[in-house]
Structures are given as C-alpha cells and as structure tokens.
SERO-4910 file (N, C-alpha, C, O; in steps of 0.05 Angstrom, whole numbers):
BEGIN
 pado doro    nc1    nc2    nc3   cac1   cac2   cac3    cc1    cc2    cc3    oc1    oc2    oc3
  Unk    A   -416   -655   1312   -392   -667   1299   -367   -659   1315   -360   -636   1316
  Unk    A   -354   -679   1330   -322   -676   1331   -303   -659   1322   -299   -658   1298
  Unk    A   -286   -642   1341   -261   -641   1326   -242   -647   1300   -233   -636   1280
  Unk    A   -242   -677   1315   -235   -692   1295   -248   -697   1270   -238   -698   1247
  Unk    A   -273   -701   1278   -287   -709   1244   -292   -687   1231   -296   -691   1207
  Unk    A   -293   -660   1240   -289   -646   1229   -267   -634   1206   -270   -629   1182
  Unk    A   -250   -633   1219   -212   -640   1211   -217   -643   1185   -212   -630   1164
  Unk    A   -232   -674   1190   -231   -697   1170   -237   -686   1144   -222   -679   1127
  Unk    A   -278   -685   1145   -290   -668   1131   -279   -648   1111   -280   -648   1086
  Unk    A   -268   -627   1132   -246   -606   1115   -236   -616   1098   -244   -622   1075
  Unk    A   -217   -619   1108   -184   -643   1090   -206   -654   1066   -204   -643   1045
  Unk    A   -228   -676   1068   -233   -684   1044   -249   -663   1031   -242   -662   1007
  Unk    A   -259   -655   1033   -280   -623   1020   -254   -611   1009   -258   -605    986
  Unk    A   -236   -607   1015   -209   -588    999   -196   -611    985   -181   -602    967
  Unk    A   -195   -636    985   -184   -660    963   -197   -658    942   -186   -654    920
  Unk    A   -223   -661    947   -241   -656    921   -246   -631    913   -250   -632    889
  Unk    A   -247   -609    923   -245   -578    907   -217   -579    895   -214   -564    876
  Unk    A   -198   -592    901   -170   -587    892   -171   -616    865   -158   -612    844
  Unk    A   -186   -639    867   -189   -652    846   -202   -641    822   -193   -643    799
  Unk    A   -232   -627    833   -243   -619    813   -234   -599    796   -241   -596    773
  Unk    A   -211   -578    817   -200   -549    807   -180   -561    781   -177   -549    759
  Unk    A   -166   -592    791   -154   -603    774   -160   -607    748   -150   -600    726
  Unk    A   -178   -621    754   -196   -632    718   -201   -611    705   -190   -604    684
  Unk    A   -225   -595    722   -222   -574    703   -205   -556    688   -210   -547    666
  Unk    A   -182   -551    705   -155   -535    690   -149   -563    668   -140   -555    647
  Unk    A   -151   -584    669   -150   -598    640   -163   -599    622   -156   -603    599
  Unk    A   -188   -594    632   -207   -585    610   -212   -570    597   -226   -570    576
  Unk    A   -198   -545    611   -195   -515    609   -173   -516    587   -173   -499    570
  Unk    A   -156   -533    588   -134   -530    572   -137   -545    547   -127   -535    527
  Unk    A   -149   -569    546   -151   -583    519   -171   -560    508   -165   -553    486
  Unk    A   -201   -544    522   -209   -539    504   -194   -506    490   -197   -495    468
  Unk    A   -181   -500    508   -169   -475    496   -138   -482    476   -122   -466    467
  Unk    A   -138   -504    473   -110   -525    458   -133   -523    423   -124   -516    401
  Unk    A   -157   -530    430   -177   -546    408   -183   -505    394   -184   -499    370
  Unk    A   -186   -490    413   -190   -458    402   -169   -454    386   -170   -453    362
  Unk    A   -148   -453    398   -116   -443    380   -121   -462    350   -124   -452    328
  Unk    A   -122   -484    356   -118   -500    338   -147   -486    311   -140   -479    289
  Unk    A   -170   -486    321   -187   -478    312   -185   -446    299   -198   -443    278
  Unk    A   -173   -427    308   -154   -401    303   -137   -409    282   -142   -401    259
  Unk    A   -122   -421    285   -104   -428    266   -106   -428    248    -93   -414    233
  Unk    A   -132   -452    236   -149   -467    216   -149   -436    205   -136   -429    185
  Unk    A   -158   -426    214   -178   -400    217   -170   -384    193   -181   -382    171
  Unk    A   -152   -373    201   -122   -358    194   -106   -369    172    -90   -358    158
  Unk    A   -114   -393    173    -97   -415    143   -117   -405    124   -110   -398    102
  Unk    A   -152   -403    134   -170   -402    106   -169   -383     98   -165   -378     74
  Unk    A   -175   -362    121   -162   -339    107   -140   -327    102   -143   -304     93
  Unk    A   -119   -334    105    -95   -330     89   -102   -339     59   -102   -320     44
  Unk    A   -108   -359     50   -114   -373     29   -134   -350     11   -131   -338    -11
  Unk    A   -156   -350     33   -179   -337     14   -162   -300      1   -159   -291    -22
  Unk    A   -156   -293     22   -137   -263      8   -108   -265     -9    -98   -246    -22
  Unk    A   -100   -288     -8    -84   -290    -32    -97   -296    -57    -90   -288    -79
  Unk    A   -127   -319    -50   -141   -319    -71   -141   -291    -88   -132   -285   -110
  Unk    A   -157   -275    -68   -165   -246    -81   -141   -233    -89   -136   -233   -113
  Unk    A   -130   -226    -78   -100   -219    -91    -85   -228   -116    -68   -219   -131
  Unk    A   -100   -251   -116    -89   -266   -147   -103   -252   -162    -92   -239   -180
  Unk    A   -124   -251   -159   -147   -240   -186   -147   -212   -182   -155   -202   -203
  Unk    A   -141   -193   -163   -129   -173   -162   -111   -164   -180   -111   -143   -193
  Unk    A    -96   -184   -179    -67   -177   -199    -70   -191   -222    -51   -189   -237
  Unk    A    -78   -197   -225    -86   -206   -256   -109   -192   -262   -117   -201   -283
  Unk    A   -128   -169   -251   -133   -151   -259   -113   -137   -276   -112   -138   -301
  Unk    A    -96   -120   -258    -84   -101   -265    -61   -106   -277    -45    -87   -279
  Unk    A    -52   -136   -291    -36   -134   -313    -58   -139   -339    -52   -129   -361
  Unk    A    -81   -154   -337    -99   -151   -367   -103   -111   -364   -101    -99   -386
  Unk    A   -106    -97   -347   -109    -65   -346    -83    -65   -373    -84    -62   -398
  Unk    A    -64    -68   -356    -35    -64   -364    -32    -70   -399    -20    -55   -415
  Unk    A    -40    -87   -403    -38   -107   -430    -63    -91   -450    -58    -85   -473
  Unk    A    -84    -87   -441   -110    -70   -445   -101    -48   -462   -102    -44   -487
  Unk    A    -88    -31   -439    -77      2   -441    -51     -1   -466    -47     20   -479
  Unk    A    -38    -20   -472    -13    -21   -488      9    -21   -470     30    -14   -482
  Unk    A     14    -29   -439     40    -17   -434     63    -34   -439     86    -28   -442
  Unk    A     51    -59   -440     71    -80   -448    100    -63   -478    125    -62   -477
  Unk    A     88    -57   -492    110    -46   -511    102    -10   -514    101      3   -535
  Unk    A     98     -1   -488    104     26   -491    133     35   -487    143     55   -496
  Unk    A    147     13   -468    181     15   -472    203      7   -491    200     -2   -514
  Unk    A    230     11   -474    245     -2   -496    245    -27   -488    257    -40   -505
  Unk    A    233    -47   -463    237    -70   -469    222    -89   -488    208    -75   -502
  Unk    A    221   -103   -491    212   -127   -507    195   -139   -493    199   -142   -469
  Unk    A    165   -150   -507    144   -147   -496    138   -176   -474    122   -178   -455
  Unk    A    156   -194   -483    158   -225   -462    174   -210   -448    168   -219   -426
  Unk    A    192   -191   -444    215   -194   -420    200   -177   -403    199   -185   -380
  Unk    A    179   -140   -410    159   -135   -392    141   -153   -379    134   -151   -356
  Unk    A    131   -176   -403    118   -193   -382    129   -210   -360    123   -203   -337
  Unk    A    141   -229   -361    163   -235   -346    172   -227   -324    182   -241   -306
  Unk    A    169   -195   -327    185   -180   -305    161   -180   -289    159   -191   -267
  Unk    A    140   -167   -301    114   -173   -280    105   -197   -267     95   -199   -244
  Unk    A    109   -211   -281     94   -239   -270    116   -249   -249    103   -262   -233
  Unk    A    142   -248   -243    150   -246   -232    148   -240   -196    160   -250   -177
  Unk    A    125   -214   -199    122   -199   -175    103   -220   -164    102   -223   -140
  Unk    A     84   -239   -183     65   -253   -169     74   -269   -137     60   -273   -117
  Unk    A     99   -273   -143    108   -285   -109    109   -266    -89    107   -278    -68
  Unk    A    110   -246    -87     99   -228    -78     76   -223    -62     76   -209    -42
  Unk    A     60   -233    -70     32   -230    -61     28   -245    -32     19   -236    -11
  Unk    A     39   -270    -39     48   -277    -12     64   -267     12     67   -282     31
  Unk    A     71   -249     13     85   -228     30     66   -209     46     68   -204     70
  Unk    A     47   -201     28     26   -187     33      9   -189     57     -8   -208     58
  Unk    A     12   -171     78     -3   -186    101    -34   -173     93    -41   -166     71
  Unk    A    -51   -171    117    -82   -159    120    -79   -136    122    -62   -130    139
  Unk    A    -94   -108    107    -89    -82    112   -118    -74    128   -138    -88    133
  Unk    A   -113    -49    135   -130    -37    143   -154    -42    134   -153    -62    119
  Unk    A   -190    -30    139   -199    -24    123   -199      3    105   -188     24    115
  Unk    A   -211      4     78   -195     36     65   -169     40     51   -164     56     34
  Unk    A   -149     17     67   -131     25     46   -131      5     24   -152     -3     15
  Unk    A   -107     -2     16   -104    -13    -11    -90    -27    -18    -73    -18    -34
  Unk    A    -89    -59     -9    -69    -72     -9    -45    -71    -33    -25    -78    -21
  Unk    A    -40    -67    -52    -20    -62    -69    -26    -54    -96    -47    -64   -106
  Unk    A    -12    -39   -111    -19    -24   -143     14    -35   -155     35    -33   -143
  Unk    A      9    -47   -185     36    -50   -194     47    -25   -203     35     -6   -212
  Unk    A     73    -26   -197     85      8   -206    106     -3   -220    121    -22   -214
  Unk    A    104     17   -245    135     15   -266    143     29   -273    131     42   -290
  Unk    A    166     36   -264    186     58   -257    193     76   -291    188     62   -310
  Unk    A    201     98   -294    203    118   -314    229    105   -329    228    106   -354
  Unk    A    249     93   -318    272     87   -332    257     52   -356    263     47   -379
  Unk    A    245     43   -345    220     20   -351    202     23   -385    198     11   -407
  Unk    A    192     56   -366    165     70   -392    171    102   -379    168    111   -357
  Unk    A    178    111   -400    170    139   -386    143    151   -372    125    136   -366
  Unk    A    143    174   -369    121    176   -342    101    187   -368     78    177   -372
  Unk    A    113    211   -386     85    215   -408     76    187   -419     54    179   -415
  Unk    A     96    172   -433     82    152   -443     74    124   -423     72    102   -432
  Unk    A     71    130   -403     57    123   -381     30    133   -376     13    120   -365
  Unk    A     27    160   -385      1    181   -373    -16    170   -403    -40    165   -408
  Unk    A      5    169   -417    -15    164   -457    -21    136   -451    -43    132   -462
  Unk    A    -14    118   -442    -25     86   -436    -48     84   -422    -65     67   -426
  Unk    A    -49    105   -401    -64    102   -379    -99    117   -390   -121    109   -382
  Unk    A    -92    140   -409   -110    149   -414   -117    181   -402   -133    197   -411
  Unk    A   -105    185   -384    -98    210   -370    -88    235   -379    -65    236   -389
  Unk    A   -102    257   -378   -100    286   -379    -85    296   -372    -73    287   -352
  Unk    A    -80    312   -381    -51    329   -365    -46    357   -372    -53    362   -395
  Unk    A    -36    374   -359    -34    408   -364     -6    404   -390      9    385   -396
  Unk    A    -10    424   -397      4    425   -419     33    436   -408     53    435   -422
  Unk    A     33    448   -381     65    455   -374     79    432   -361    102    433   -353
  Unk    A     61    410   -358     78    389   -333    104    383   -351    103    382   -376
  Unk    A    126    380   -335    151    376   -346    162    347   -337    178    343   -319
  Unk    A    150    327   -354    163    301   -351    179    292   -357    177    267   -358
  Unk    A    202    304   -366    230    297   -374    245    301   -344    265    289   -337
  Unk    A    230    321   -325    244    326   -298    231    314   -278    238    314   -255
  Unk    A    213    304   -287    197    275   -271    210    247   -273    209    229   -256
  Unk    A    220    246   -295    231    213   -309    263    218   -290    282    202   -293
  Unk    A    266    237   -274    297    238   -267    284    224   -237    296    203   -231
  Unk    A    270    230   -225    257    223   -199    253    197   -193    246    192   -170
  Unk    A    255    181   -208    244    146   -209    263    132   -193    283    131   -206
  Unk    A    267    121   -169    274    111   -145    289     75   -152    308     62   -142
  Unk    A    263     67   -177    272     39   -174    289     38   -214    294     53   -232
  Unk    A    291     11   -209    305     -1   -233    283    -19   -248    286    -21   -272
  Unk    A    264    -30   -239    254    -60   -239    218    -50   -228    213    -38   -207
  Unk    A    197    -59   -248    177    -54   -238    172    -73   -210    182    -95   -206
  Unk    A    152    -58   -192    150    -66   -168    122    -60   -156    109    -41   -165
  Unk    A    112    -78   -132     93    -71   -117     91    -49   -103    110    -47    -88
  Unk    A     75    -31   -101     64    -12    -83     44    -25    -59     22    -34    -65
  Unk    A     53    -25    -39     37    -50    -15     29    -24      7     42     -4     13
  Unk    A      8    -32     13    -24    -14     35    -20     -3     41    -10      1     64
  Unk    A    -27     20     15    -31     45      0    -52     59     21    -71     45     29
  Unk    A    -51     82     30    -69    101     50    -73    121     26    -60    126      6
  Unk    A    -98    129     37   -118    144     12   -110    180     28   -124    199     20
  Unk    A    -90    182     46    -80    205     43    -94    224     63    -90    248     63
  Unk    A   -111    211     82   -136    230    100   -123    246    124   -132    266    136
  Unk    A    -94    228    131    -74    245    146    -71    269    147    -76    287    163
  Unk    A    -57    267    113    -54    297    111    -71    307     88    -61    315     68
  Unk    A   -101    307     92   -125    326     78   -109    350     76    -91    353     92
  Unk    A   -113    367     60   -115    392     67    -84    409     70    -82    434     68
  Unk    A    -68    398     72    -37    406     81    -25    408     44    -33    397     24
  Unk    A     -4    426     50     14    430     28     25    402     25     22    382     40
  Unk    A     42    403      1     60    381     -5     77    387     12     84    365     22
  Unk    A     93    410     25    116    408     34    111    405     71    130    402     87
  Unk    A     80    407     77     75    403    100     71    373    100     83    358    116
  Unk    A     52    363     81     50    330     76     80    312     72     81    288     78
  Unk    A    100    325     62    127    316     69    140    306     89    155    287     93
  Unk    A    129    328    107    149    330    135    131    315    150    142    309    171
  Unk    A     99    302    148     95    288    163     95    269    150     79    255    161
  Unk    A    103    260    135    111    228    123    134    222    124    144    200    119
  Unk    A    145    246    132    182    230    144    186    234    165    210    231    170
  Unk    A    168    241    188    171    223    219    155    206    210    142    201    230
  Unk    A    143    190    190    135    163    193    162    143    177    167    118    178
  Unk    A    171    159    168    191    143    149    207    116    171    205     94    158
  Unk    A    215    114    187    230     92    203    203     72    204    208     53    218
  Unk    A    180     72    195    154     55    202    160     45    169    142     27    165
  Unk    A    173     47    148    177     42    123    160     65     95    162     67     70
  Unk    A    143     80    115    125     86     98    126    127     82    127    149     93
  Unk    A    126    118     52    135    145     39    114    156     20     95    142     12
  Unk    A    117    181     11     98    187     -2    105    179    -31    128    171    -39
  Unk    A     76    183    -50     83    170    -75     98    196    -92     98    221    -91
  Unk    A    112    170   -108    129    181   -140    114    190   -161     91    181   -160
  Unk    A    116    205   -181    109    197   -195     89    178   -217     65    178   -223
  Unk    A    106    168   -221     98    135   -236     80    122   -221     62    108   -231
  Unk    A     84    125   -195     68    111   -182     36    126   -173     16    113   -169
  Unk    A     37    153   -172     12    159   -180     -8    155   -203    -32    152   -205
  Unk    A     16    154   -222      2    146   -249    -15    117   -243    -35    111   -257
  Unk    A     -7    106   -227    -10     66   -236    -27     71   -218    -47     58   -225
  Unk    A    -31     85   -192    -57     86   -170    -79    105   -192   -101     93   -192
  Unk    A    -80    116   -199   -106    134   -213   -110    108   -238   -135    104   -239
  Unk    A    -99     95   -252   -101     68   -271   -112     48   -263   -128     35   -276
  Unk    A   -102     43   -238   -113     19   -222   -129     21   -202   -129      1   -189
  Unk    A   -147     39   -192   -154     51   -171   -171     74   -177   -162     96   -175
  Unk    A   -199     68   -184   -214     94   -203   -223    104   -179   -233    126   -180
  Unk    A   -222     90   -155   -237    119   -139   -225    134   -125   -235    149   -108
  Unk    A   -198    131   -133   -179    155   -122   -183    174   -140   -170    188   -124
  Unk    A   -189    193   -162   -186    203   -183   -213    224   -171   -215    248   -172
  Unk    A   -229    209   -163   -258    226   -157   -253    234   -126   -257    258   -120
  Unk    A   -246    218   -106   -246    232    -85   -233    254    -72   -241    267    -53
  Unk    A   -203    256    -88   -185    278    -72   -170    289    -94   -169    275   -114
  Unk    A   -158    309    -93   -135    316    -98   -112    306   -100   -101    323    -87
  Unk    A    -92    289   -107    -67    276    -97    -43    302   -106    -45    322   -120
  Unk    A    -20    288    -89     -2    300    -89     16    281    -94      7    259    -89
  Unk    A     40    282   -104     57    260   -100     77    270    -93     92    274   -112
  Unk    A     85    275    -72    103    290    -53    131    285    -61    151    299    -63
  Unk    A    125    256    -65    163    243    -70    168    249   -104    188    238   -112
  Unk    A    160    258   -117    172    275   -146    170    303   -143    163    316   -162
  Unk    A    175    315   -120    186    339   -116    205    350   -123    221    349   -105
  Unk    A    218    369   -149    235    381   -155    238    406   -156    218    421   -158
  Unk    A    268    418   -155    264    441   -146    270    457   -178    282    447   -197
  Unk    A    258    480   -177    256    490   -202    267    510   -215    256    530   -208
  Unk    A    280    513   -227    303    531   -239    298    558   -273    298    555   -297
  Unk    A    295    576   -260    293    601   -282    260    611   -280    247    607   -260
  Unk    A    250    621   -298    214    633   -286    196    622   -295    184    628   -316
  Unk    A    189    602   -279    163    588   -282    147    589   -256    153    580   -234
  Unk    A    126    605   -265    101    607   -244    115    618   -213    106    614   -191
  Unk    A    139    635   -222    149    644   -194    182    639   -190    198    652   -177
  Unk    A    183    624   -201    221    611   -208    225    603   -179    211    609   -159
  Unk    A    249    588   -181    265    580   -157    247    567   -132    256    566   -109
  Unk    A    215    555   -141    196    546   -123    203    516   -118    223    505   -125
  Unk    A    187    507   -106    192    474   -117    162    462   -120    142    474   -110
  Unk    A    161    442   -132    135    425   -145    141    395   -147    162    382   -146
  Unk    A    110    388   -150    114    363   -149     92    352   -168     79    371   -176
  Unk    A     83    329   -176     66    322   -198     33    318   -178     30    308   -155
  Unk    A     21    324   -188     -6    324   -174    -33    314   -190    -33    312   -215
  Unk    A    -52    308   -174    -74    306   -189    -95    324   -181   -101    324   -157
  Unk    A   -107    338   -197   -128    352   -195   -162    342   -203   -171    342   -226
  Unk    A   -176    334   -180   -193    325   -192   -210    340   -197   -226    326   -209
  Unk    A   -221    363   -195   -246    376   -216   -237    387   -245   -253    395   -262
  Unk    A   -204    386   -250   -196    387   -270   -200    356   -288   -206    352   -312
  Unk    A   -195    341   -272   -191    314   -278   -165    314   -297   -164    302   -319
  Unk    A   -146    326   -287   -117    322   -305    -97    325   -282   -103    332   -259
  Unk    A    -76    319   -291    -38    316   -281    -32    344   -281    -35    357   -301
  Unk    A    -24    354   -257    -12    380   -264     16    376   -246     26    356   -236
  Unk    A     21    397   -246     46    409   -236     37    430   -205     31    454   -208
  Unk    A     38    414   -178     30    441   -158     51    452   -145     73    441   -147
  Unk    A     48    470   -132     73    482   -115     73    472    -97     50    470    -87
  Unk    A    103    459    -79     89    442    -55     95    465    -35    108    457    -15
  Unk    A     87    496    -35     72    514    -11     53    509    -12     44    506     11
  Unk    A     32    505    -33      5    508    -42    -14    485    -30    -19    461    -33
  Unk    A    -21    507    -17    -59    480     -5    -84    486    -23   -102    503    -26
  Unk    A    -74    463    -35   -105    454    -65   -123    444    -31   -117    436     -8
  Unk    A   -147    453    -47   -176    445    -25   -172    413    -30   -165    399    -49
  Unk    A   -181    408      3   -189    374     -3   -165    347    -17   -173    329    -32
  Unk    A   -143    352    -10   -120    349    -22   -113    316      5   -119    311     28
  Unk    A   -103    307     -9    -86    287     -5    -63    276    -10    -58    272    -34
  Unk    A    -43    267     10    -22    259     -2    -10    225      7      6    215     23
  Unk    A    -24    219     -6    -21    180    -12     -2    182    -10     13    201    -16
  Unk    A      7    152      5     26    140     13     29    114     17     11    102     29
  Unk    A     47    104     11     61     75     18     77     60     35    100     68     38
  Unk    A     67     37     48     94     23     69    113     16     63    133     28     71
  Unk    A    117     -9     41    132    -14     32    135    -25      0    114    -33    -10
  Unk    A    162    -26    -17    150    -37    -38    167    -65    -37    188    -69    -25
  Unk    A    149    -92    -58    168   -108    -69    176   -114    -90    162   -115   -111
  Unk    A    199   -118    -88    217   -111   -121    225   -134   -119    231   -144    -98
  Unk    A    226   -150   -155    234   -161   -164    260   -176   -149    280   -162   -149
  Unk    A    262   -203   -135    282   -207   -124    293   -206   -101    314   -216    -92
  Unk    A    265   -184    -88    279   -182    -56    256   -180    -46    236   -173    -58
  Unk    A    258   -188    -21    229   -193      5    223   -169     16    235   -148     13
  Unk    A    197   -175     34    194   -150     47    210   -146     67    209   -125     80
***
C-alpha cells in the first residue's frame, strides 16, 4: 500500500472510531438520562413508602397517647391537645431517611403542656420516690408539643457520666444535635419499649444543680432511667451507671416552624 493510501486508510479508520466514539457517548448519555430518571422514580416511591410508615407510625403513638389518658392529663382541653398534635402530622414530611438503629421521631410534650409526674402516671412508669419533678417541670425548653427527629440509642457515649456525655454532645451541638429533656425521655421509654431494656438513659439536658443535703448537696443531677430497676431516678451527672446511655436528638419540629 502507498503512502498515500495509506494516509487515506488512517484518516478514514479515525472518522469512524471518532463516529462510533460519537454515538456511543449518545447512547451513553440517553441511557444514563433513562438511570437518573429511573433513580428518581426510585426515590419518589420511596419517599412515599416512608411517609407511608411514618403515618402509621404516628398514629401509633397518638392512639398510645389517647390509650394512656394524656389527652386530658393537662390543663388544656381535650380537642385543643388534639389539634395541637395532629398538627405536627405535616411534619412528617420534613423527615428525611435515618440511619439504621436510630429512630426516626418520638412525639414530645413539654411539662408546661402536662407535667412530667403526670406524664410518668400516663405513661405507666416507676419512679424513685426522691425524684423531684417540680425541679424537672422548670427544665422544659418548648411551649408547644413537638417532634423529637433521629433519635440515637446513645452507644457514643456507653458508659460515660452525664457530665462527660454533656460535653460530648455539645461539640456536636452546631450539627443541631442535643441530649434529651426530661419529658422527652418520658415519651421515648412510652413510645419506644426497647429502649427501657437495653440501657440505662440519662437525660443530660434536665440537669439541675442542687441546693442544701441531698445525697451530697451542691451536686448536680439529671433524670435517668435505670433499667434493672426499671424506674425514673434521679443520677448524679459524676456518676457512671454500668452500660449507660445518653440519647440524643438532631432536631425538633414544633408546631409552626420547619426544620
């Protein structure tokens, strides 16, 4: 073969690798156009399907709610408690995919709402006879019952004091995420039976500090759960209970405002 026809040869052998390189990057692209699209779908059903569950989720835990009496364990009136809850149902939509393990959301209603004893008497829950819930009901953060959204079962901080489990939940704090209240332990051991058997809780964020001689005076505490007691106590947050956890939350949604 020639120089020349050689040339030639080339030149068309690289027209057609450069045609075919062509098509195929179109083909390459409609079919990775038809994947997204297919992803998408994807992502719509299950979006759908976990709000499904989330619906019946939460309509669990207001028949719990309605079950237990809490609807008129307060001073409100028993349509305007409901109301207020049903309310949060838009909410759910907010809710993205959690982990596996944790817990996509527990309804929480704040002490100014229901107090925290007659919260613990709805729920069915034990309790030491020194816990002081008149200095618990001062600790309640919100106005308006609200979502508790993907809830961690606390494996972070196994084993750590409350006041060590503190301090590592507030370098997470700019991530949104705090330890539980109160009230809101109450509504996770209510709504959530297998927190009650696996750990210890702490609820770090009803930490108060304590004034005259109790169990040491001038300590500070926080409301806890003890599970081989299977009751509410009162722990010292120096104190490392065995096997201890201190649950926590990202963010909550309240009545009225987005995530």
């Amino acid at each position: 073969m020639s120089d020349r026809m050689r040339t030639k040869y080339v030149r068309w052998d690289a027209i057609v690798r450069q045609t075919t390189m062509t098509l195929e990057q179109v083909a390459s692209e409609d079919e990775e156009q038809l994947v997204r699209e297919a992803r998408t779908e994807l992502h719509r059903r299950t979006d759908q399907e976990r709000l499904a569950e989330y619906e019946v989720e939460f309509d669990r835990q207001i028949a719990t709610l309605v079950e237990k009496g809490f609807m008129t364990a307060g001073p409100s009136a028993e349509e305007d408690m409901r109301c207020q809850l049903e309310r949060l149902r838009e909410g759910l939509h907010h809710i993205p995919e959690v982990k596996p393990g944790r817990i996509p959301f527990v309804i929480a209603i704040p002490a100014c709402q229901i107090p925290i004893k007659a919260q613990v008497k709805c729920a069915g829950l034990r309790s030491a006879s020194d816990v002081r819930f008149a200095r618990l009901d001062q600790k309640s953060a919100h106005d308006d019952c609200y979502l508790m959204l993907d809830i961690e079962m606390g494996l972070a901080t196994r084993g750590n004091s409350g006041a060590s489990a503190r301090r590592l939940l507030s370098e997470r704090t700019t991530a949104g995420r705090m330890g539980l209240g109160a009230t809101e332990l109450v509504a996770l051991l209510l709504h959530v039976s297998r927190v009650s058997t696996r750990l210890n809780v702490l609820a770090v964020s009803s930490a108060f500090q304590n004034s005259g001689n109790y169990q040491g005076g001038g300590a500070e505490y926080c409301l806890g759960w003890d599970r081989t007691q299977k009751w509410l106590c009162e722990y010292g947050m120096v104190k490392k209970p065995e096997n201890t956890g201190a649950a926590s939350y990202l963010k909550t949604w309240v009545q009225g405002y987005g995530l």
